[in-house]
BALOBA-1460 file (C-alpha; in Angstrom, 3 decimals):
// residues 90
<rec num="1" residu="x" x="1.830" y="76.952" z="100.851"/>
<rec num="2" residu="x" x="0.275" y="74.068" z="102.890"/>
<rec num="3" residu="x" x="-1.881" y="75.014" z="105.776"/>
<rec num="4" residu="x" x="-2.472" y="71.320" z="106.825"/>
<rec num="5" residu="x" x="-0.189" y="68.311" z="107.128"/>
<rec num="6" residu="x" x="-0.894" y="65.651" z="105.246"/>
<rec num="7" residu="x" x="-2.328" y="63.606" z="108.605"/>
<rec num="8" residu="x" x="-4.302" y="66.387" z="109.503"/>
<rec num="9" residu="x" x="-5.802" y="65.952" z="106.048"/>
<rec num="10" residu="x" x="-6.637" y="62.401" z="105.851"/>
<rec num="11" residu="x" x="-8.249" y="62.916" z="109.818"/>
<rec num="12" residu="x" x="-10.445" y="65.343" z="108.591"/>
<rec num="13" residu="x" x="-11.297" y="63.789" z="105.257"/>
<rec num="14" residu="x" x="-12.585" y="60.863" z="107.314"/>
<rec num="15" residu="x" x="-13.937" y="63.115" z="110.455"/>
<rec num="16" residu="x" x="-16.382" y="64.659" z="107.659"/>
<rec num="17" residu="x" x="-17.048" y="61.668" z="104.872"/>
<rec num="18" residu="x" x="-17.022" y="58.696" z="107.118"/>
<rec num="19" residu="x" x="-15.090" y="55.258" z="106.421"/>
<rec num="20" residu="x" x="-13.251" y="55.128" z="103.585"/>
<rec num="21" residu="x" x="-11.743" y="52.777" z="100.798"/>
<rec num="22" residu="x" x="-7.906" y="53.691" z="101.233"/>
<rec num="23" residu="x" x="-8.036" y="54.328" z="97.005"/>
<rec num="24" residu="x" x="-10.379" y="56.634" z="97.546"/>
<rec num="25" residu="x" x="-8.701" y="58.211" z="100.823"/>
<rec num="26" residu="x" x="-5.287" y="58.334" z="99.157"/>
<rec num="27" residu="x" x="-7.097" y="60.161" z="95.681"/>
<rec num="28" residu="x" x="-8.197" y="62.323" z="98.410"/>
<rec num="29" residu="x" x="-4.342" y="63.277" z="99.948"/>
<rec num="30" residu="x" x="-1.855" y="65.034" z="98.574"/>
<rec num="31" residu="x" x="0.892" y="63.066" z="100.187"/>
<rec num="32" residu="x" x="3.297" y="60.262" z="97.763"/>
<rec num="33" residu="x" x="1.971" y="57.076" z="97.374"/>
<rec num="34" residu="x" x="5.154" y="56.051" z="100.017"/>
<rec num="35" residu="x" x="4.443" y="58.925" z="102.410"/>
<rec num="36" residu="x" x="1.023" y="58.256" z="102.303"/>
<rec num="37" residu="x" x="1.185" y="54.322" z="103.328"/>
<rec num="38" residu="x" x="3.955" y="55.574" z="106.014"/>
<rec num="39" residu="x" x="1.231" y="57.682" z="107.623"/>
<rec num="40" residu="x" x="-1.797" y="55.457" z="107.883"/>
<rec num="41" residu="x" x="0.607" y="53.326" z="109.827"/>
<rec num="42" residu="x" x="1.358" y="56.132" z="111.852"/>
<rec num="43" residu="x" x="-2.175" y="56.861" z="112.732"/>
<rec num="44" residu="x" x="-3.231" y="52.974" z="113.002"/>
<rec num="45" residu="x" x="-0.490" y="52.964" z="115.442"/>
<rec num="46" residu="x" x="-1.529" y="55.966" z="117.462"/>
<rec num="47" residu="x" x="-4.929" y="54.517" z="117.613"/>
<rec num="48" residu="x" x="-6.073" y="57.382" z="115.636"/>
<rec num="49" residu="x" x="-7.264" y="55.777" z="112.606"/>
<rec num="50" residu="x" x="-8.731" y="52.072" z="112.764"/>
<rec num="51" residu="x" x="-8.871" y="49.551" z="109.267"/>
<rec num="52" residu="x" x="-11.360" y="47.315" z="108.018"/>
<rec num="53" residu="x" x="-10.763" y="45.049" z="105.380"/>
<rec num="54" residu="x" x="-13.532" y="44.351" z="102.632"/>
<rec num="55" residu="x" x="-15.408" y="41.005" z="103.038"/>
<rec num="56" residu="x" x="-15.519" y="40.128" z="99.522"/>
<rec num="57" residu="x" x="-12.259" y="41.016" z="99.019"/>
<rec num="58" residu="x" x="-9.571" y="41.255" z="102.377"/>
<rec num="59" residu="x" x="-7.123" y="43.236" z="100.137"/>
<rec num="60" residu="x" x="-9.690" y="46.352" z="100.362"/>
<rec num="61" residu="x" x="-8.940" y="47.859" z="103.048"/>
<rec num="62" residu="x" x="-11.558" y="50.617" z="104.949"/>
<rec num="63" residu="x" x="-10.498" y="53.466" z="107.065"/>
<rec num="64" residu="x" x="-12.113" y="55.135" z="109.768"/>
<rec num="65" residu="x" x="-11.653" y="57.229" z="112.897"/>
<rec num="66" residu="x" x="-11.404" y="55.164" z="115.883"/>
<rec num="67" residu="x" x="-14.056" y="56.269" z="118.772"/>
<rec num="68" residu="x" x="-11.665" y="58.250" z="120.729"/>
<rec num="69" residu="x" x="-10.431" y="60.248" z="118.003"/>
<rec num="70" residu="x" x="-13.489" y="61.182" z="117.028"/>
<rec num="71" residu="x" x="-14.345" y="62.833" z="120.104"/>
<rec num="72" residu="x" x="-10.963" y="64.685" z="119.973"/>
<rec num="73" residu="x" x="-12.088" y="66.011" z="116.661"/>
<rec num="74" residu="x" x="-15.471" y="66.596" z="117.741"/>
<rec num="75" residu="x" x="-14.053" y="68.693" z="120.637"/>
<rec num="76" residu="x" x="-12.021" y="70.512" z="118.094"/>
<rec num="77" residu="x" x="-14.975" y="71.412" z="115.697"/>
<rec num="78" residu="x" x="-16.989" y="73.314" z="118.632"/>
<rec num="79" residu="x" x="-14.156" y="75.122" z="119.778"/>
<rec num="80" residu="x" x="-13.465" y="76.096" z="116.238"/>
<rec num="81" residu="x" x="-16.803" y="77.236" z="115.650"/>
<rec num="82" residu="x" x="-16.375" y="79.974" z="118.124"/>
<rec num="83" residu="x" x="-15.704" y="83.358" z="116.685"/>
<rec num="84" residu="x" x="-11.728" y="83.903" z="116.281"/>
<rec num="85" residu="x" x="-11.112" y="87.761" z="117.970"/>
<rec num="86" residu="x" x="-7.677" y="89.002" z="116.495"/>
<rec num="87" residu="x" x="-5.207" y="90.146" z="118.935"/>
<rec num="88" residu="x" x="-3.622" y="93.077" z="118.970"/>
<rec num="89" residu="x" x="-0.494" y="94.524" z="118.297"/>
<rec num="90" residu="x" x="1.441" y="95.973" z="121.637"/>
């Protein structure tokens, strides 16, 4: 059973290793090679994720948060960290 989607995955793949070559990103996913090309669009185009490509070579292509994304995720991580009290049953 997946507890993440496949975004949620590459966000925090980057969120805790950094930039990222998009081999090495999409090694890291366990979304189709087409799914997986169809969602770093997706989160270019929501100005989630932002791309570099390599200087020595323009076909590599880097991925990394973009600035306000990290902040979301950021956010996220220190409310996270805060002990989860189960609810209970009525």
């Amino acid at each position: 059973m997946r507890m993440m989607t496949p975004e949620f995955e590459i966000i925090l793949h980057l969120y805790e290793g950094g930039p990222t070559p998009s081999a090495a990103l999409r090694a890291a996913s366990r979304a189709s090679s087409a799914a997986f090309s169809l969602i770093l669009k997706r989160l270019v185009g929501a100005d989630i994720l932002q791309v570099e490509h390599g200087a020595a070579d323009r076909r590599v292509r880097k991925y990394d948060l973009t600035g306000w994304a990290q902040d979301v995720m950021e956010a996220y991580a220190q409310t996270s960290s805060q002990p989860v009290v189960r609810r209970h049953k009525t």
